[in-house]
C-alpha positions in Angstrom: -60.9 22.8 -20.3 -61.5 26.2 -18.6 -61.9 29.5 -20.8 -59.3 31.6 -19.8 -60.9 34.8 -20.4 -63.7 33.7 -18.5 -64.9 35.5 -15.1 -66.6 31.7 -14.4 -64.7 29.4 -12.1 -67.1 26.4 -13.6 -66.4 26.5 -17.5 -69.6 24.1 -17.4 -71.7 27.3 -16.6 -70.9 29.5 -19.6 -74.6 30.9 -20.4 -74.1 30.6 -24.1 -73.5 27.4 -23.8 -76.3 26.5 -22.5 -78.4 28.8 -24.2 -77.6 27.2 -27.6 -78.6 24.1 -25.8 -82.2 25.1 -25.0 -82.4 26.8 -28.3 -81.3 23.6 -30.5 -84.0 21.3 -28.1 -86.1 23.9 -28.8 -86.3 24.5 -32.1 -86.3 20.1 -32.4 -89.3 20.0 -30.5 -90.7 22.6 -32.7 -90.4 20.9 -35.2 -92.4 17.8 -34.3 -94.7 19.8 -32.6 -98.5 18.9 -34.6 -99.6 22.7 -34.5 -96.7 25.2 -35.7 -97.7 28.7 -35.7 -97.4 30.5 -39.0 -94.2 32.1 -38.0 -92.8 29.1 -37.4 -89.8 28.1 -39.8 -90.4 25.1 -42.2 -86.9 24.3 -42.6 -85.9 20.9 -40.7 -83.5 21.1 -37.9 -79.8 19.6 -38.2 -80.5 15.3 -37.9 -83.8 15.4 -37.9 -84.3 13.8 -41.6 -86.1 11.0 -41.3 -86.5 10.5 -38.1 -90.0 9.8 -36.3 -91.4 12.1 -33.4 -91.0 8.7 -31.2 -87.4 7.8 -32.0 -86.8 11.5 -31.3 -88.4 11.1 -27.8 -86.4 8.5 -27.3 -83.0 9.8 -27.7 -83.6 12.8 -26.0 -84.9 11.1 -23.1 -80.8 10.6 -21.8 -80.2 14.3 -22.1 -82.6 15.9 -19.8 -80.6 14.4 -16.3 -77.5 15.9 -17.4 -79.2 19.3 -18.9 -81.4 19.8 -15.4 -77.6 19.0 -13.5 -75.9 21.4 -15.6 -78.8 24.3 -15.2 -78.5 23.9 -11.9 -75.5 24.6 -11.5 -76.2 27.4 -13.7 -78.7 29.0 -11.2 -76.0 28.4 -8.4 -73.7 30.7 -9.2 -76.3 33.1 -10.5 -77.6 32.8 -6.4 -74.1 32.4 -4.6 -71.6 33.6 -7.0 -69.3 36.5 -6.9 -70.6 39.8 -8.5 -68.3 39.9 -11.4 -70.1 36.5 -12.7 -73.6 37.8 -12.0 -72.5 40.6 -14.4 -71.0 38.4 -17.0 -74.2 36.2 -16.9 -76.3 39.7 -17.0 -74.3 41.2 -20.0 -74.2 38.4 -22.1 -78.3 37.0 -21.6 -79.3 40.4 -22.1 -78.8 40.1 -25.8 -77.6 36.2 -26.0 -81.0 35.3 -27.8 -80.5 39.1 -30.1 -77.4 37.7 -31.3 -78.5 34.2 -32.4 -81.4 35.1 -34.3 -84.2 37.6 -35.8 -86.5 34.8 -36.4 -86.0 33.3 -33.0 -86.1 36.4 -30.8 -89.4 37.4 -32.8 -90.9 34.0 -32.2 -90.0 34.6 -27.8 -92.2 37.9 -28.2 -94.4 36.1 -30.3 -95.0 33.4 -27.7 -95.0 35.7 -24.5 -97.9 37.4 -26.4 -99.7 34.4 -26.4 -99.4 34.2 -22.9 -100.8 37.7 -22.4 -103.5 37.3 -24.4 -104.1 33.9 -21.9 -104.4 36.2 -19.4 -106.5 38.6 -20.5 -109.1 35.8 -21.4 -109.1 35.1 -17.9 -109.6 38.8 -16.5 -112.3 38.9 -19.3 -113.9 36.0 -18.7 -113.1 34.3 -15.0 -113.6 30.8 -14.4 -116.3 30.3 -11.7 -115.3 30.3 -8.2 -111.8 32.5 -8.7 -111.3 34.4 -5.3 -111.1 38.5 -5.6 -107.5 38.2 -4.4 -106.5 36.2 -7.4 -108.2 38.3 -9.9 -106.4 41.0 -8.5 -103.1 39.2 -8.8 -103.8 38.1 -12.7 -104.6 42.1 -13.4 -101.1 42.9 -11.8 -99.2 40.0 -13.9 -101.2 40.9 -16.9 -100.2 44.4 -16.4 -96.6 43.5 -16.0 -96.4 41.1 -19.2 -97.6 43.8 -21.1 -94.8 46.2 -20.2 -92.5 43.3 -20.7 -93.8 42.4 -23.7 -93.1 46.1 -25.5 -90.1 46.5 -24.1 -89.0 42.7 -25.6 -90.7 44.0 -29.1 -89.1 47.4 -29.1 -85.6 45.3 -28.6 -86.3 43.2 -31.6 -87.5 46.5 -33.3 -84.4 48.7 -32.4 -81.5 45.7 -32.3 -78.8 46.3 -34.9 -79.4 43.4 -37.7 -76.1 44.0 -39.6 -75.1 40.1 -40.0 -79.3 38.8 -40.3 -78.8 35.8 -42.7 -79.9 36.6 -46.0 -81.2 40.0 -45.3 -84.6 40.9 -44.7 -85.8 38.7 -47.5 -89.2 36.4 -45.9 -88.8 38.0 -42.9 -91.4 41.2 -43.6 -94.6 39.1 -42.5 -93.0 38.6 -38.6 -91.5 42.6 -38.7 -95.0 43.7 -39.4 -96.3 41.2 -36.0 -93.3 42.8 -34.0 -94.5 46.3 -35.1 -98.1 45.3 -34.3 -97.0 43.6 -30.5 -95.1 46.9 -29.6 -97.9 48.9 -30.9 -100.4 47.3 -29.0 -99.1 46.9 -25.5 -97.0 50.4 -25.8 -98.3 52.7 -23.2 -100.1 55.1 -25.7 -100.7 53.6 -29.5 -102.3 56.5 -30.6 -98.9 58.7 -29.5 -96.6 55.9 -30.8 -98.2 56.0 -34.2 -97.9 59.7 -34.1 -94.6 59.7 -33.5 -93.7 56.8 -36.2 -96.1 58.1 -39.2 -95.1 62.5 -38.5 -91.5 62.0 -37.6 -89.9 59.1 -38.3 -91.1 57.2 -41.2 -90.6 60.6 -44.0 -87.1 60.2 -42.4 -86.4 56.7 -43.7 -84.3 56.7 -46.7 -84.9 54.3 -49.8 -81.5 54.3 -50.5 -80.1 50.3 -51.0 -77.0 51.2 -48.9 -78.7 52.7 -45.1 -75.7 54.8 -43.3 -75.9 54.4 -39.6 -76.4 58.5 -38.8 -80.1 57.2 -41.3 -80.7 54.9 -38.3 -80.6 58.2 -35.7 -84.5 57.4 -35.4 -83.6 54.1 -33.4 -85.9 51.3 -35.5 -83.3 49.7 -37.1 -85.8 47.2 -38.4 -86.7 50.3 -40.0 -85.7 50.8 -43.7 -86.5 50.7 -47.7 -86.6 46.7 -47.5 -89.1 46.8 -44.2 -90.8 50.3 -45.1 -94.2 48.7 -46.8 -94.4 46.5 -43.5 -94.3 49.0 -41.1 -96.7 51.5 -43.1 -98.9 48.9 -43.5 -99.2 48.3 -40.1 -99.5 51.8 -38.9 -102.6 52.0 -41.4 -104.1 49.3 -39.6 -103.4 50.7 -36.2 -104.5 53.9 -37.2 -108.0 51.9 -38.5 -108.3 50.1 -35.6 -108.3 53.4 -32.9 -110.8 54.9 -35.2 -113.2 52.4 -35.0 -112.8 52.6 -31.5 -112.9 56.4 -31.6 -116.6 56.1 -33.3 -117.7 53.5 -30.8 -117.3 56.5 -28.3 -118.7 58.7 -30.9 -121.6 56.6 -31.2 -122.0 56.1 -26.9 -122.2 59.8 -26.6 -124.5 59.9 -29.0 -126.7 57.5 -28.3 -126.8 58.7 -24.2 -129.5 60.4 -23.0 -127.5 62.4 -20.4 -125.2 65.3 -21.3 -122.2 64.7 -22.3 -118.8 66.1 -20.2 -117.6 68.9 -22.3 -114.2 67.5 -20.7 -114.8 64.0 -22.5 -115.9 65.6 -25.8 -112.8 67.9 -25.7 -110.5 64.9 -25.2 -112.3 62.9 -28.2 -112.2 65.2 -30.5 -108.5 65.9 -29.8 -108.1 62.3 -30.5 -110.1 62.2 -33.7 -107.9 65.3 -35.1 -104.7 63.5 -34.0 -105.9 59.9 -35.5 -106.5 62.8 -38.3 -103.1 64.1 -38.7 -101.8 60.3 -38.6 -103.4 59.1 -41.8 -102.7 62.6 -43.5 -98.7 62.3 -42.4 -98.7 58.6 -43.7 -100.7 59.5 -47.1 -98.3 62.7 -47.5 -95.4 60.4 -47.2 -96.1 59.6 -51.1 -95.0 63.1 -52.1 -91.4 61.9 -51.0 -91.5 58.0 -51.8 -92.6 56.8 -55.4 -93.0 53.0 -54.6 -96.1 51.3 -56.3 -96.7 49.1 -53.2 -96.8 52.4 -50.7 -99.0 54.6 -53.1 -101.3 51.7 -53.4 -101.4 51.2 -49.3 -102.0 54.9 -49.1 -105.2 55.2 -51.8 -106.3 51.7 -50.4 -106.1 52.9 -46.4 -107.1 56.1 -47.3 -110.6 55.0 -48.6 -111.1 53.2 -45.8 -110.1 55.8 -43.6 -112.9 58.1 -44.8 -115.3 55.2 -44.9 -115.0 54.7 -41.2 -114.6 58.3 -40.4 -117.9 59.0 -42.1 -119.9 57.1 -39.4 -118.9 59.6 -36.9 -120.4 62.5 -38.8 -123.9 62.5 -36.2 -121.5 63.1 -33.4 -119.9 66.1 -34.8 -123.0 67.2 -36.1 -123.8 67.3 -32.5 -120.9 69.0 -31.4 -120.6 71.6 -34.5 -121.7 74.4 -32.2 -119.8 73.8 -29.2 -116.6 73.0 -31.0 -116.7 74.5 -34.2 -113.7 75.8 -34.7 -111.7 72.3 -33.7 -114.2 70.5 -36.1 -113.5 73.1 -39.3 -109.5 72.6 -38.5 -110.3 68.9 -38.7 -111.9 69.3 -41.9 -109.2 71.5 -43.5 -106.0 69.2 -41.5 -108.3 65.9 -43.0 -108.6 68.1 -46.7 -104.7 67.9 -47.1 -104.8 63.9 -47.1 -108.2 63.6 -49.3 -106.1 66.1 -52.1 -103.1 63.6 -52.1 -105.5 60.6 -52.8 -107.2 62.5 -55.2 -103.2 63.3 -57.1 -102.3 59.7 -56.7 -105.3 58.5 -58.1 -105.1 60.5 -61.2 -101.8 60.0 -61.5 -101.9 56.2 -61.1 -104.7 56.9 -63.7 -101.8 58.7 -66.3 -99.1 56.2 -65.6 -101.4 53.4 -66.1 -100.3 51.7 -62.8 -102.9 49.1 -62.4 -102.5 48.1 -58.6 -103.7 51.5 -57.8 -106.7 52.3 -60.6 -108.6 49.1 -59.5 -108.8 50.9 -56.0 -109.8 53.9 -57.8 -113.8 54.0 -57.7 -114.0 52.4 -54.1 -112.4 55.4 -52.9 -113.7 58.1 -55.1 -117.3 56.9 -53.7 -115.8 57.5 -50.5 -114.3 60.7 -50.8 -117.4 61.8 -52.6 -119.4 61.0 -49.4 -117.4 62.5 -47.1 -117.3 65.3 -49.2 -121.3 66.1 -49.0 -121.3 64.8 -45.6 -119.1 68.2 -45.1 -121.7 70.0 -47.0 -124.2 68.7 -45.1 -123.0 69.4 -42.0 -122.0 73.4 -42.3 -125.2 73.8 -44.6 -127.3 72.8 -41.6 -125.5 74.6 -39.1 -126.4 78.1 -38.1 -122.8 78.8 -38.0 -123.2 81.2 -40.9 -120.7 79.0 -43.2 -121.5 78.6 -46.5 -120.1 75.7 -48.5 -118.4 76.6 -52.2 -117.4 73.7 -54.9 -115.2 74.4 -57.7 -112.7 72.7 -60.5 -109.1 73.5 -58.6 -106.3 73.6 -60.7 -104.8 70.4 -61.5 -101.0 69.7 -59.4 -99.2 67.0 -58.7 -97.4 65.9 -55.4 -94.5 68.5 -56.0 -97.5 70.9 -56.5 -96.6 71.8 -59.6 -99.2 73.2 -61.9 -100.0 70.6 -64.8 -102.3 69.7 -67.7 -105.5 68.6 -67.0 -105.4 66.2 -69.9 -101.5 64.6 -68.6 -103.8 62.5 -66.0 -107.0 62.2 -68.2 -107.2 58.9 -69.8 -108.6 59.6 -73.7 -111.0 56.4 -73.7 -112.5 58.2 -70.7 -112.6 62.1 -71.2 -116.5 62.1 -71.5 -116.9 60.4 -68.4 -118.8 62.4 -66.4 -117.9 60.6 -63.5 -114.4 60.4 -63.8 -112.3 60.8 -60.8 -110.4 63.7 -61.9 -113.0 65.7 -63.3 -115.7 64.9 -60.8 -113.9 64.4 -57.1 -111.0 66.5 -58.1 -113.9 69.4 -57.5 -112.6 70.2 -54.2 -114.6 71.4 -50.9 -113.6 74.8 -50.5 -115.8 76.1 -47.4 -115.5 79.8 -47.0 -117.4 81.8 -43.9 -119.6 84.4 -45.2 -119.0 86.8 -41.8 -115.5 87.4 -43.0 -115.1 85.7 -46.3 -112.3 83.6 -44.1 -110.9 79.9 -45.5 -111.6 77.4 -43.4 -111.4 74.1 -45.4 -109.0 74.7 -47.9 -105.5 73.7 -48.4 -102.6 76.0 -47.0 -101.5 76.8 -50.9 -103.2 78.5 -52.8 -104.0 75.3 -54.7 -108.0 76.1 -54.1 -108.6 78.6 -55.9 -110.9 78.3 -58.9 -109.5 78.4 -62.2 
């Protein structure tokens, strides 16, 4: 019987239809598939209990005439029908697959990532004999998919989930791949994450009940249940451009030509900016309290400054030339070591166990970087002299407290415990014109 409110003179060509159709054979053959990807749901399909991939095969085979007949007629009208049906079929497949399921739209962008990643294999690594002409069309279609591929994830990302089926409970692991898809194939990661960790994510309320103005930052996937997700992944991302940061680092380095003061501009304006990412996502504990984010942030953080100290020849290099940009990297990079250094001792006070067994990995690390600071503007001629000294103890509100409220008492001889030791700030001071220059903005440095 014909729809009535339907533009479609063939009823038989609804897309919905039809798209349920190739979902429900889809997710079937999924399920008897002998490799399912991780994401893949384990549940088993409507009528499928008990029956054998074979049987299955076998009842299916009657459906595929009529299907291909149907789909057909499908791509008819799409070709040769009037304009008002070519709009229906637009409006409604634009967000037909949205509508039917997280889990299923994440899995298409999951897949067309596979395919992507095919064809960068074969850029990468050409199979023998492959004309110019069809390298050049695999660049072009690899280029495309990629474009396609972060706008599908920044759909899954930004489509309103009001009705998802039992919330966002199970579904963290595949928000964190979507995050990680759009952030790899966007046009600039390192912008993207700036954007996400300075702007949007210190908006994000924790609140149980989101309003829709608290969505204004257009991640809907966004929110207190997904937060630890998406902030995990933005550390990563963050990681991940670092390393590739002190690969160039180390190139530059290593050359025996001289480097373009152009290209060592633009590094070092990416190192400050991969920086100010790890300092916006670490400061973002002064506003959240959750366990599982401070832990992320002292965890992260360490291995921030671990990988960040490998790059230390290359500004040592560069300290004369760009002095001033490398000192406001060191005071911009100072504001996220303090907030470790608070958490930890903190963490330390409260007991919180997830977060003190991270403690000495990263107070080694801070401890590095900070005589790798030392180092550097002791060895320069720059005329900067380095001064250490016990800062008054705050907390994230930066509110003056007791030493002893984060001291553990089984530890308070410890000469090397984190508070008393690491909580020694670098303070670096000029001695031309007794100017800060790696000190926090408050007045949180000066010695007691």
């Amino acid at each position: 019987m014909q729809d009535l409110d339907s533009c479609c003179a063939d009823p038989t060509c609804e897309l919905p239809v039809y798209l349920f159709l190739l979902r429900d054979l889809n997710s079937k053959l999924e399920y008897f598939s002998p490799k399912p990807t991780s994401f893949r749901s384990s549940s088993t399909p409507p009528g499928l209990s008990g029956i054998t991939t074979v049987d299955f095969v076998n009842k299916i085979q009657t459906v595929f005439a009529s299907l291909r007949r149907h789909l057909d007629s499908a791509i008819s009208l799409l070709e040769h029908g009037s304009e008002s049906c070519q709009t229906h079929w637009s409006d409604q497949s634009s967000m037909a697959a949205l509508r039917f399921s997280f889990m299923l739209a994440s899995e298409v962008v999951v897949t067309l990532e596979s395919v992507v990643i095919s064809l960068q294999k074969v850029i990468d690594k050409p199979v023998e004999g492959t004309a110019k002409h069809k390298s050049t069309i695999i660049q072009e279609l690899l280029v495309t998919s990629r474009n396609k591929l972060c706008s599908s994830a920044h759909k899954v990302l930004s489509h309103d989930w009001n009705d998802i089926e039992n919330g966002w409970k199970g579904k963290g692991e595949m928000v964190q791949k979507i995050v990680h898809i759009y952030l790899e194939n966007c046009e600039s990661t390192s912008q993207s994450l700036d954007e996400l960790a300075c702007s949007i994510l210190p908006t994000v309320s924790f609140s149980s009940r989101t309003t829709p103005e608290e969505y204004s930052h257009g991640f809907t996937t966004l929110c207190s249940s997904t937060f630890a997700v998406w902030y995990k992944e933005l550390h990563e991302q963050n990681l991940v451009i670092l390393g590739k940061l002190v690969k160039e680092a180390v190139q530059i380095n290593k050359s025996k030509a001289t480097p373009q003061p152009a290209a060592v501009q633009i590094l070092m304006e990416k190192l400050h900016r991969s920086v100010m990412v790890v300092v916006a996502l670490i400061n973002i504990c002064k506003t959240h309290d959750k366990v599982t984010v401070r832990t992320m942030a002292v965890k992260y953080g360490g291995k921030y400054v671990d990988t960040f100290l490998k790059v230390f020849e290359f500004l040592e290099s560069q300290f004369q030339g760009h002095k001033q940009l490398i000192i406001q990297l060191f005071k911009d990079f100072q504001m996220g070591t303090r907030t470790i250094q608070t958490l930890c001792s903190e963490a330390k006070g409260l007991k919180q166990t997830s977060i003190t067994c991270k403690v000495p990995a990263t107070k080694r690390s801070l401890e590095r970087f900070l005589f790798r600071v030392k180092a550097l503007l002791h060895s320069s001629s720059s005329g900067c002299t380095f001064l250490m000294g016990n800062l008054k103890h705050k907390n994230l509100i930066g509110q003056v407290v007791s030493s002893q409220a984060y001291v553990d008492g089984e530890n308070d001889n410890n000469s090397d415990d984190f508070v008393e030791n690491v909580a020694e700030d670098d303070v670096v001071r000029n001695s031309e014109d007794d100017g800060e220059v790696a000190r926090n903005s408050e007045d949180d440095g000066e010695a007691e």
